[in-house]
C-alpha positions in Angstrom: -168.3 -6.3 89.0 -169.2 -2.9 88.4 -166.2 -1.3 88.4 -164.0 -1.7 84.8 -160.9 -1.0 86.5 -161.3 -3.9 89.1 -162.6 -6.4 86.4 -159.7 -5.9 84.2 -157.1 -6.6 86.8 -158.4 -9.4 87.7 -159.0 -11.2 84.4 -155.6 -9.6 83.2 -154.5 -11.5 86.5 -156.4 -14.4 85.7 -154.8 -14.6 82.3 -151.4 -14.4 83.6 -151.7 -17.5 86.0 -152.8 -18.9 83.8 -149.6 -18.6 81.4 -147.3 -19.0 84.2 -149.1 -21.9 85.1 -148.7 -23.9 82.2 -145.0 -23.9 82.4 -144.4 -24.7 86.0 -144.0 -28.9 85.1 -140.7 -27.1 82.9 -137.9 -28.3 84.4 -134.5 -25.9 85.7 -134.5 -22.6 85.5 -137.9 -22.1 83.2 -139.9 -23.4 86.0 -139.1 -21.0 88.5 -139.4 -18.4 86.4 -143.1 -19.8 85.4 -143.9 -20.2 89.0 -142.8 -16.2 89.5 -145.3 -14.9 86.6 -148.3 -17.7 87.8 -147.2 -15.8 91.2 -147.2 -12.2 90.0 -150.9 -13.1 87.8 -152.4 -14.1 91.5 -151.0 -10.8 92.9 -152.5 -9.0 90.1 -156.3 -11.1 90.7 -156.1 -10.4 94.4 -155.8 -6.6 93.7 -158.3 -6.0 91.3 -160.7 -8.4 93.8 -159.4 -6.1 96.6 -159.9 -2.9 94.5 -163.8 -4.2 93.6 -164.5 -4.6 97.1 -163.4 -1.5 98.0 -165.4 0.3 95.6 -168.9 -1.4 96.8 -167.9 -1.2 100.3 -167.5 2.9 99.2 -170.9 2.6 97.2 -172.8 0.7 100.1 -171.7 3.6 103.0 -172.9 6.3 100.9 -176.4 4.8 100.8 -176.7 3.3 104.4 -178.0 5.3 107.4 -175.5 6.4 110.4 -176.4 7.0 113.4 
């Protein structure tokens, strides 16, 4: 990924599925709470992925031809 911004979403993103996701087997309350933050660390990836596609979909339009 070329753009910083974009790549440190997503493995900040990454990172906090993954912590959420190591306590989803809790049982009660802890669980659900785990499965928000393994939730909230997917929404985070999927934005930074979003945000990096953006950017070379940007990058790509200023180099093609229009007609």
């Amino acid at each position: 990924m070329k753009n910083k911004i974009a790549f440190g979403m997503t493995a900040c993103g990454i990172l906090t599925f993954l912590f959420g996701a190591a306590g989803v087997e809790a049982k009660g309350q802890a669980g659900y709470i785990a499965l928000g933050i393994a939730a909230i660390g997917l929404a985070i990836a999927g934005a930074g992925v979003i945000l990096n596609k953006l950017k070379e979909h940007a990058t790509l339009g200023k180099y093609m031809l229009n007609h």
